[in-house]
MARLUMLUM-502784 format. One line per field, with one value per residue (C-alpha): residue in one letter; x, z, y. Coordinates in steps of 0.02 Angstrom, whole numbers, always signed. Each point is the difference from the previous one (the first is absolute). Layout:
REM MARLUMLUM-502784
aa c(A/...)
u c(X/...)
w c(Z/...)
v c(Y/...)
END
This chain:
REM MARLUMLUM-502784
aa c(X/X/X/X/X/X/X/X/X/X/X/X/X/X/X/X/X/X/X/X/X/X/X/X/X/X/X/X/X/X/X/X/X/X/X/X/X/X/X/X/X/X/X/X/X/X/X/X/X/X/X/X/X/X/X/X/X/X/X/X/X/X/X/X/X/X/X/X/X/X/X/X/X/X/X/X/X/X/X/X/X/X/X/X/X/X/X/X/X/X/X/X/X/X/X/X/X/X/X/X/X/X/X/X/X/X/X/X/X/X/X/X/X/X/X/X/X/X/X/X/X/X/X/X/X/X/X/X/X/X/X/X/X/X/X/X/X/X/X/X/X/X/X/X/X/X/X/X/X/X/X/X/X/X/X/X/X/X/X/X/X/X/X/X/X/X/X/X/X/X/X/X/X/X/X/X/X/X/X/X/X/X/X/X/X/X/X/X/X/X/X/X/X/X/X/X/X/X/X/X/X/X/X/X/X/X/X/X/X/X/X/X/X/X/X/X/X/X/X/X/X/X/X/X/X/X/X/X/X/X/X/X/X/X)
u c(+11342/+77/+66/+131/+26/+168/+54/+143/+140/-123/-169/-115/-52/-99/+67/-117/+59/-83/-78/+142/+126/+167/+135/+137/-118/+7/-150/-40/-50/-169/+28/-182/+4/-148/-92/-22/-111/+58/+120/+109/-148/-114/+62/+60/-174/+41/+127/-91/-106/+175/+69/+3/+149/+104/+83/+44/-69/+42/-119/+125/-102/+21/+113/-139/-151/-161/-134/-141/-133/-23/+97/+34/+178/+53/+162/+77/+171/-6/-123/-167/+70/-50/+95/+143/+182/+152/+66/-134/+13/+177/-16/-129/+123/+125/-90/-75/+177/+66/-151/+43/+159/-39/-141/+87/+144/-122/-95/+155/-89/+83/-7/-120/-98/-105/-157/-57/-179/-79/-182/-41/+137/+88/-7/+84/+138/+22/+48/+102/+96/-41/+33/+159/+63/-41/+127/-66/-183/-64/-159/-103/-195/-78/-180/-103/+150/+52/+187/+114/+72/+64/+134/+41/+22/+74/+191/-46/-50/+111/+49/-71/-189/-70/-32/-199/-130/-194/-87/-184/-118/-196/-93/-115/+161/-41/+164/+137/-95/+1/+88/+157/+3/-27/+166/+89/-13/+25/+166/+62/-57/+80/+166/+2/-77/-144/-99/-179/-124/-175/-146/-121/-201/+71/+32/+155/+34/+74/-145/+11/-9/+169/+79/-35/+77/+157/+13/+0/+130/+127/-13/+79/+125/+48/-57/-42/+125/-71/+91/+106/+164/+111/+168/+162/+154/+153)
w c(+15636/-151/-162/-109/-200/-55/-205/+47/-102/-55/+65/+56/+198/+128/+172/+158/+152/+177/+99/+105/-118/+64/-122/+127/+67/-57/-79/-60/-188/-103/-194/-92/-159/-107/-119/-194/-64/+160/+46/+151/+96/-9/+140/+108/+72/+108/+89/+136/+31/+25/+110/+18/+106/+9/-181/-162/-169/-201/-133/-142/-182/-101/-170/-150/-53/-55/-108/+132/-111/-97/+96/+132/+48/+118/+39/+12/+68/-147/-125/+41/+40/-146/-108/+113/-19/+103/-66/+63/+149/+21/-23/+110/+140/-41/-6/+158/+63/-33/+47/+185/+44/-80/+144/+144/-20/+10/+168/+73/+4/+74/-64/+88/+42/-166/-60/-181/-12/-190/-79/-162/-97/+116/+130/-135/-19/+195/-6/-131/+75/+190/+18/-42/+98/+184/+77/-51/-17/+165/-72/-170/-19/-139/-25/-150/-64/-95/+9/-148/-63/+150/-139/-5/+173/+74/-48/+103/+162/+128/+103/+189/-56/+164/-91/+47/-140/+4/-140/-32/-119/-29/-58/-123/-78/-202/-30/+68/+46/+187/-65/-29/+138/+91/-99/+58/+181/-62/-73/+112/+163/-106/-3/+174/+55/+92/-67/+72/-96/-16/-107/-1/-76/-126/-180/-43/+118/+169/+119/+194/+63/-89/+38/+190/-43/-82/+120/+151/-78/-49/+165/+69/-153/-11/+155/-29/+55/+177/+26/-109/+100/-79/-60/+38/-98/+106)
v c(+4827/+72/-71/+65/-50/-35/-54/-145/-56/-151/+61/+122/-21/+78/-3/+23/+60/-21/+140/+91/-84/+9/-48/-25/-152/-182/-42/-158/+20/-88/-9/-11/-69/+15/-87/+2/+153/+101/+140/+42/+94/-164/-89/+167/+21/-170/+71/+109/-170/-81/+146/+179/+6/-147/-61/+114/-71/+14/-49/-15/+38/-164/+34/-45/+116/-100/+77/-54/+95/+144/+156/-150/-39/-118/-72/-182/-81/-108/-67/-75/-199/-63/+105/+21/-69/-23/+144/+97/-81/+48/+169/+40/-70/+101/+145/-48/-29/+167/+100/-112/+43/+181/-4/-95/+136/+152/-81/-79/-144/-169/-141/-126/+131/+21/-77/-38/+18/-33/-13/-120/+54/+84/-162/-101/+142/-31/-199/+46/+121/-40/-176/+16/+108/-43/+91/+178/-40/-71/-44/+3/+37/-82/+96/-99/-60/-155/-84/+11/-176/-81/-62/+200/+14/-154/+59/+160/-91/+16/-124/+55/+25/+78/+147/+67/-7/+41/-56/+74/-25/+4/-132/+57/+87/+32/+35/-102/-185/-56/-133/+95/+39/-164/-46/+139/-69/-182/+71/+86/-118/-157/+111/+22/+179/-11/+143/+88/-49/+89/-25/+132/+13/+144/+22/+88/+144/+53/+29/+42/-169/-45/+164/-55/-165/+69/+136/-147/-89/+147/+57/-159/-20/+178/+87/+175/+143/+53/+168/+91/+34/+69/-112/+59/-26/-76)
END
């Protein structure tokens, strides 16, 4: 596998291409989204767990540098929740928005064949921007993560909700409460999805066992690419 940097219109990203990539093949693409205090190579060491062979993947750098500690710089999509505002919220969707179709264009990617995976911060960034939009993203991972304000996201629900969620979290989780994300699936099951849930004995991380989990699950929402033949044009 190989990954490649690119500085977007909106933001920096790191696309990860399979082993014998071949770009005239249909891949289906993963979009990792990672959480506060992070950076776009955080979440790029999942993706030869996921698959070496079958999808191509972009870990998009959120927008916002933190001072995590002296000579320590991490980044954000918006402010820590507390602090945040609508306005922040806004404008990490948009420049989530443009770094997408900026991506989609460069993979070819089709719509309905792209999943929206996100941890803590990053997971919230995904029901923002996922749920939304069924029709491109055939599913949405939420690692750690806790919902935004339903009363946020209810005028973005569409109204077919068949579209595939998995839900994780770990239940001695310091930083966002099991709690959360017991809501989240309340939420989301009282709106009509019908979401995987999994509760795990982990604090707030990504180990194997959940890989294996997600990894299960994308396979039968987004089955990886088996062969790369090439596509011809008419």
């Amino acid at each position: 596998m190989q990954g490649e940097q690119f500085d977007g219109k909106s933001l920096s990203y790191l696309n990860i291409y399979p082993d014998d990539y071949n770009p005239a093949a249909s891949y289906p693409l993963v979009i990792l989204l990672h959480g506060f205090g992070a950076n776009m190579q955080d979440l790029a060491g999942l993706t030869p767990h996921i698959s070496a062979t079958g999808y191509v993947y972009s870990c998009p750098n959120a927008p916002i540098p933190f001072q995590l500690g002296p000579g320590v710089i991490g980044y954000g999509w918006h402010p820590p929740r507390t602090e945040a505002t609508s306005e922040d919220y806004k404008q990490a969707e948009d420049k989530l928005g443009v770094y997408f179709d900026e991506v989609f264009a460069q993979f070819n990617a089709v719509p309905g064949k792209i999943v929206l995976l996100g941890f803590s911060q990053g997971g919230g960034m995904t029901y923002r921007c996922g749920l939304g939009q069924p029709d491109v993203f055939a599913g949405l991972v939420g690692l750690s993560a806790s919902l935004p304000d339903p009363e946020d996201l209810r005028p973005k629900l569409p109204a077919k909700r068949e579209q595939k969620i998995f839900i994780a979290h770990g239940n001695s989780d310091p930083m966002v409460s099991m709690e959360s994300a017991q809501n989240t699936m309340k939420f989301l099951t009282s709106e009509g999805y019908q979401p995987e849930y999994h509760e795990y004995n982990m604090s707030h991380e990504i180990p194997p066992m959940v890989i294996n989990d997600v990894v299960a699950w994308l396979e039968n929402v987004l089955p990886p690419l088996k062969e790369t033949a090439v596509i011809h044009g008419p």
